[in-house]
C-alpha positions as CSV (number, residue, x, y, z in Angstrom):
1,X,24.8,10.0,2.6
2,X,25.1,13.6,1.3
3,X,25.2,16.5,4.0
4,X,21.4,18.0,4.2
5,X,21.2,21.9,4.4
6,X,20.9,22.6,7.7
7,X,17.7,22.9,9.5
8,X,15.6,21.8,5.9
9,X,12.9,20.8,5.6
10,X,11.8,22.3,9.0
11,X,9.3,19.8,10.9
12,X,6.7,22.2,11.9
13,X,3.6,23.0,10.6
14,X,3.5,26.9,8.5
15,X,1.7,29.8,10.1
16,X,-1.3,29.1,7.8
17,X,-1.6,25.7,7.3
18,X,-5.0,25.6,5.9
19,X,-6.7,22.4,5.5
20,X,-3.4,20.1,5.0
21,X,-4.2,16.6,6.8
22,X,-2.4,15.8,9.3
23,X,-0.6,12.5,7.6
24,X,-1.0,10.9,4.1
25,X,-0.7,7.2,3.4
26,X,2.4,6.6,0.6
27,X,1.0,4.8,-1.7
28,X,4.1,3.7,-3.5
29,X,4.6,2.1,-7.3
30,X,8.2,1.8,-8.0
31,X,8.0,-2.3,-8.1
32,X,5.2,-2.0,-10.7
33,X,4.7,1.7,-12.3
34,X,8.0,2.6,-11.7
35,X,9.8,-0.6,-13.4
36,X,7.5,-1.5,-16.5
37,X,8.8,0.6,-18.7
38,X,13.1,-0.6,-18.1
39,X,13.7,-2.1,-21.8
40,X,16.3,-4.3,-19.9
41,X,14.6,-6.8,-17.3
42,X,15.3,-6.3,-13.8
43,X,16.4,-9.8,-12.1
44,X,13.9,-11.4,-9.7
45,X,16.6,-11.0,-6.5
46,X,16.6,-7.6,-7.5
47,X,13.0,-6.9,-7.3
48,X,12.4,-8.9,-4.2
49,X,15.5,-7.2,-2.4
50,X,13.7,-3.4,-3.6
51,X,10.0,-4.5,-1.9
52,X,12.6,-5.4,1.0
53,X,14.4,-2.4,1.1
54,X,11.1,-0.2,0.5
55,X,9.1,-1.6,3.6
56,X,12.4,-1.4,5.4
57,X,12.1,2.5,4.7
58,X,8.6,2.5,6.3
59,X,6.7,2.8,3.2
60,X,3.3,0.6,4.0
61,X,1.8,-0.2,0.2
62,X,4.1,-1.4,-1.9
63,X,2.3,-1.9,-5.3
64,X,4.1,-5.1,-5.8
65,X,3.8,-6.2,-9.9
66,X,1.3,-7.0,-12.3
67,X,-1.0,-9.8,-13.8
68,X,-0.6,-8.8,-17.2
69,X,-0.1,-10.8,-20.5
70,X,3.7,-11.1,-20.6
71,X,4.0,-10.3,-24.3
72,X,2.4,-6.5,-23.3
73,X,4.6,-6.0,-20.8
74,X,7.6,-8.4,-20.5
75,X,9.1,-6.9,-17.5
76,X,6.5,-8.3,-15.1
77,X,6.3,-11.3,-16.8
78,X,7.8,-12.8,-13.4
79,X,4.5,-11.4,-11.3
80,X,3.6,-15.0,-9.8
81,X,7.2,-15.8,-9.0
82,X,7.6,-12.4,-7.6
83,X,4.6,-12.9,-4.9
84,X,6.0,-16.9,-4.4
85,X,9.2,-15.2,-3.0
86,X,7.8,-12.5,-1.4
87,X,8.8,-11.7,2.3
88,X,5.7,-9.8,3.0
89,X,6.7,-7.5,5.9
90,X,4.2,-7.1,9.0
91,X,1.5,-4.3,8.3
92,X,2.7,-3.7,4.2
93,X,-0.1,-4.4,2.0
94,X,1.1,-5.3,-1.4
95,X,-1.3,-4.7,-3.9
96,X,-1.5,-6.0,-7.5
97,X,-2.4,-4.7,-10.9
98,X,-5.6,-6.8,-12.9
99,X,-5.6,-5.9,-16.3
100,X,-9.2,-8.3,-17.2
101,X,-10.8,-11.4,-15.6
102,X,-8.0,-13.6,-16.5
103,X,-5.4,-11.5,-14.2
104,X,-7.6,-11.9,-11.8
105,X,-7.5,-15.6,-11.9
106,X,-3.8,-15.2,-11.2
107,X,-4.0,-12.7,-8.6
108,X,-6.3,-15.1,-6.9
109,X,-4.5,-18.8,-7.4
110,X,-1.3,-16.5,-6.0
111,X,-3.6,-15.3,-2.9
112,X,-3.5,-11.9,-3.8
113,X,-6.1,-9.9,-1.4
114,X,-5.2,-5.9,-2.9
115,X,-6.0,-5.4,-6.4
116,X,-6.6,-2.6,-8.8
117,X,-7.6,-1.9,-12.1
118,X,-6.8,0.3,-14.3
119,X,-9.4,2.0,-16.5
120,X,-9.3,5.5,-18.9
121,X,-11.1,8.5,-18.8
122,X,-11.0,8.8,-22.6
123,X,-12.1,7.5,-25.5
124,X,-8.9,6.7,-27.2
125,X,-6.9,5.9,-24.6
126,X,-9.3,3.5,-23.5
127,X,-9.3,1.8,-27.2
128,X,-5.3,2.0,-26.8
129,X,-4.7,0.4,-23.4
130,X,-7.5,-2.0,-22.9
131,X,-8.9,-2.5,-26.9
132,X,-12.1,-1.5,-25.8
133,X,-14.5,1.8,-25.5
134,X,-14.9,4.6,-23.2
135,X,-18.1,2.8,-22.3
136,X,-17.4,-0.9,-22.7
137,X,-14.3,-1.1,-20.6
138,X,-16.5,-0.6,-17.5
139,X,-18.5,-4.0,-18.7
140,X,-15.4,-5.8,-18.2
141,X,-14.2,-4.1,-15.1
142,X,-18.1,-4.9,-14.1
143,X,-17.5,-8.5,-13.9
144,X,-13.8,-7.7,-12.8
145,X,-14.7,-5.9,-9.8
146,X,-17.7,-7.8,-8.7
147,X,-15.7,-11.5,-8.7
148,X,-12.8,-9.7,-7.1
149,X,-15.1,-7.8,-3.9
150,X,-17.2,-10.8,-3.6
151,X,-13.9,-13.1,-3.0
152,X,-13.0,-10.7,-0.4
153,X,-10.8,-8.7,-1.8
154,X,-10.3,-4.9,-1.8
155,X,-10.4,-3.4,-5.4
156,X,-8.7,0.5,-6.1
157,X,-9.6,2.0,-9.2
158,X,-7.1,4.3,-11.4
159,X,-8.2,6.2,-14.0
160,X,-6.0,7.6,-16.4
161,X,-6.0,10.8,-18.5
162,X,-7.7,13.0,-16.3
163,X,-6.2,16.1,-16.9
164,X,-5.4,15.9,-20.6
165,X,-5.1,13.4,-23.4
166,X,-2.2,13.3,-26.1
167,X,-4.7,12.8,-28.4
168,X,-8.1,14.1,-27.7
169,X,-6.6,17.6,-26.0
170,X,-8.1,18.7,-22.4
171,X,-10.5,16.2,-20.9
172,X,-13.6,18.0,-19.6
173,X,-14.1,17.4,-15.9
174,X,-17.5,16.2,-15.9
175,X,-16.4,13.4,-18.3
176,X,-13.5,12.3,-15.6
177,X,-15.8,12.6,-13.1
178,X,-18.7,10.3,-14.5
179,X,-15.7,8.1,-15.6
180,X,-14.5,7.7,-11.3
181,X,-17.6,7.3,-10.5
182,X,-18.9,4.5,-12.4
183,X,-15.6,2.3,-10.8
184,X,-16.3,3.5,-7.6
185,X,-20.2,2.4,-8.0
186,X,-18.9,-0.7,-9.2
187,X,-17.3,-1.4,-5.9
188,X,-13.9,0.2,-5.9
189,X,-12.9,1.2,-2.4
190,X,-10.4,4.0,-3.1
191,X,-10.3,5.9,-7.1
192,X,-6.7,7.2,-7.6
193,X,-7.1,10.1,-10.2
194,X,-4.1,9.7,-12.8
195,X,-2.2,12.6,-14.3
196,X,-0.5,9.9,-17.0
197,X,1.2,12.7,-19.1
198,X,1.9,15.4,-16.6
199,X,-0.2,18.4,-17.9
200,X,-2.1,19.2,-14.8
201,X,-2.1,22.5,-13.1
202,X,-3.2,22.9,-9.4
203,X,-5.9,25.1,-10.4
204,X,-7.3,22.1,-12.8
205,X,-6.7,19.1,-9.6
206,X,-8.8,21.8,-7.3
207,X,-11.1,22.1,-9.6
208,X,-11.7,18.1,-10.4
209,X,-11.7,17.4,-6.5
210,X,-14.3,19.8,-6.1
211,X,-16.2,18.6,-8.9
212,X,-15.8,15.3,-7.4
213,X,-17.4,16.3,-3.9
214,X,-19.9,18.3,-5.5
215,X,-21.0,14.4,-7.4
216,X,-21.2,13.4,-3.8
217,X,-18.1,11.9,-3.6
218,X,-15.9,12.4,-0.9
219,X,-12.3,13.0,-1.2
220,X,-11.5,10.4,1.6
221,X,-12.3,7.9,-1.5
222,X,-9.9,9.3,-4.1
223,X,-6.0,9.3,-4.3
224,X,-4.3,11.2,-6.8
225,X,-1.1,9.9,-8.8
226,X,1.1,12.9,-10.6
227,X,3.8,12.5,-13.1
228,X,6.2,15.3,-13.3
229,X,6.3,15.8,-17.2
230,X,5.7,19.9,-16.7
231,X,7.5,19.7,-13.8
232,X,4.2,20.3,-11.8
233,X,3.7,17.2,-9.6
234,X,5.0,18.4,-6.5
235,X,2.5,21.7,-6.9
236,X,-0.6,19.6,-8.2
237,X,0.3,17.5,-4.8
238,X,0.3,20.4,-2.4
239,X,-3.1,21.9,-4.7
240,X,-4.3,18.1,-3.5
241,X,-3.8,18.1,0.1
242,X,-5.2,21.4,0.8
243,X,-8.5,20.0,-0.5
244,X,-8.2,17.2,1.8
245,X,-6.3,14.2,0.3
246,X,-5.0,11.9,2.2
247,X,-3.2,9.3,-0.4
248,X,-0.8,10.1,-2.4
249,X,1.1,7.7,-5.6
250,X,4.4,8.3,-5.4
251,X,7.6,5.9,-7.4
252,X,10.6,5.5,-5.4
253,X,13.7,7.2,-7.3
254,X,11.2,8.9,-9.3
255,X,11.1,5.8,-11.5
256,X,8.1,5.0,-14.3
257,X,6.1,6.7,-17.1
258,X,3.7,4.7,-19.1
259,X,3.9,2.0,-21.6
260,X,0.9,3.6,-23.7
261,X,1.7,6.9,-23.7
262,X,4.7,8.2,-25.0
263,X,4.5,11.9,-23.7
264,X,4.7,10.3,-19.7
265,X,8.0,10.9,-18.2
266,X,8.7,9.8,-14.2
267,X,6.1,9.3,-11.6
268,X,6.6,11.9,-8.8
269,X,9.4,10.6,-7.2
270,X,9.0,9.3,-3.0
271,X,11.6,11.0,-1.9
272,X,10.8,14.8,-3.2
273,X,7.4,14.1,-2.3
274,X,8.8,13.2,1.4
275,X,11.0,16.0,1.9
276,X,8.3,18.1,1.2
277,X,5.4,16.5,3.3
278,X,8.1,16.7,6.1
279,X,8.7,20.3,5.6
280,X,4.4,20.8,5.8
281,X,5.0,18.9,9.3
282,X,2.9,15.7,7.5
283,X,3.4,12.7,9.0
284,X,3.7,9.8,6.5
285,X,6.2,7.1,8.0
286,X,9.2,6.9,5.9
287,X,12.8,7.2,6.5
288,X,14.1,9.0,4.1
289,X,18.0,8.2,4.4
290,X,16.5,4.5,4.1
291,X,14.7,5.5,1.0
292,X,17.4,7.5,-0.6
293,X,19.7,4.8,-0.3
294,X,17.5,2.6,-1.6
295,X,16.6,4.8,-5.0
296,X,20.1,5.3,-5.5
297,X,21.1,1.4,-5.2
298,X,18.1,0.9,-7.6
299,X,19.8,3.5,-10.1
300,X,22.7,1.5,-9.7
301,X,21.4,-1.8,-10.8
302,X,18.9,0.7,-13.4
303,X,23.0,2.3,-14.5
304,X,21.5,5.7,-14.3
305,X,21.1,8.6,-11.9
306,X,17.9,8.4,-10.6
307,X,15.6,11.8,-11.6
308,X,14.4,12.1,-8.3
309,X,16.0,15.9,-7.0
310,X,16.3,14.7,-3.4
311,X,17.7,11.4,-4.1
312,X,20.1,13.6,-6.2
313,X,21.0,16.1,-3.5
314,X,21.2,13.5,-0.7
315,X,23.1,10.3,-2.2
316,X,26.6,10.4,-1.9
């Protein structure tokens, strides 16, 4: 490992620390968010020996891969084997990505019990991502949901776009807000509120989270999931905390974007997000020596440097 700067990040608390919880659950999406988008596919060993590595580093949700159709998305066209070869580590949930009611068919001959689906908060992206409305993708996610809860399984919700869409400009926050709650009506446990191309401010996530608790809502059911296209992820995550949330999507390495929309660079990357919570005097788990060598072996296999600034600073 790289020397550290001496005595950084400091594990105590600052003078003010205003309503910062006092840890945050990791919810980490390298395996799936973070790989989709590699144009060369990533070897089964390899993917199995990451989810190894991750919950070695602490990390306690591992989003493991995806049920979708392989011709959308070839890289996870291995999702069953992936979950056949699994060594699921004591007290790591590995949650899956449904895309419709036949991915849930899979996630449930695999005995999947962590799911999500992933619905939009616009109009067009909606019609992009899933070939269906604003207002009809919630018919399919109706039947989704409601098979998935009564089989005993626990559903998260993301929805995607909530700060601004490529094509339809600045999404109003009453329309992202009737949008999270229709999937958490429908039965989703936790609503992760997706930043898919980066344009978020903290001033914009403070003022959806409040919108949010103001719809009766309270933020002990919503996650938030930054990418760092502006640059702004780490700030929209503090903005995030300090109104009280306590989950937090992060990609080890600072791997991902999304395969629909072209403007979305990396995820937040694990480690910066870490070194930061450490520095609040957060507890969230991880070892981040562990998790730094594991991003930079990834980028290895990837033949890249990861993005991530800590992996970066702290890899040898």
């Amino acid at each position: 490992m790289g020397a550290r700067v001496p005595g950084l990040p400091m594990r105590v608390p600052p003078p003010e620390r205003g309503e910062l919880p006092e840890s945050v659950t990791i919810w980490e999406v390298g395996p799936r968010d973070g790989l989709q988008n590699e144009s060369t596919v990533v070897p089964l060993e390899v993917k199995l020996e990451f989810l190894d590595r991750l919950a070695d580093a602490g990390l306690r949700v591992l989003e493991a891969t995806s049920f979708v159709r392989p011709e959308w998305i070839p890289q996870l066209a291995d999702a069953a084997d992936l979950l056949a070869g699994l060594r699921a580590a004591p007290g790591v949930r590995y949650p899956v990505l449904v895309p419709n009611a036949r991915g849930l068919d899979r996630a449930l001959e695999a005995g999947v019990r962590d799911i999500a689906v992933f619905a939009a908060a616009t109009e067009t992206f909606a019609r992009r991502n899933l070939n269906r409305g604003l207002e009809s993708q919630f018919e399919m996610f109706e039947q989704v949901v409601g098979r998935a809860t009564g089989s005993g399984l626990t559903v998260r919700g993301y929805l995607s776009m909530c700060f601004g869409d490529p094509w339809e400009g600045a999404v109003p926050v009453e329309q992202v807000v009737a949008a999270g709650k229709r999937l958490l009506d429908l039965g989703c446990a936790q609503l992760s509120l997706g930043d898919t191309t980066g344009v978020a401010t903290p001033g914009h996530v403070e003022a959806l989270l409040r919108a949010f608790g103001a719809a009766g809502v309270g933020v002990d059911r919503l996650a938030v999931h930054f990418h760092d296209t502006y640059g702004q992820a780490l700030a929209n995550t503090w903005a995030a905390l300090r109104c009280g949330v306590r989950t937090v999507d992060s990609s080890a390495g600072g791997l991902g974007g999304c395969p629909y929309a072209e403007s979305a660079t990396g995820n937040l990357a694990t480690e910066d997000l870490v070194w930061m919570l450490d520095g609040l005097g957060v507890e969230h788990g991880v070892d981040l020596d562990a998790l730094v060598a594991t991003s930079a072996w990834m980028a290895g296999k990837l033949g890249r440097p990861s993005p991530s600034r800590v992996v970066g600073a702290l890899a040898p």
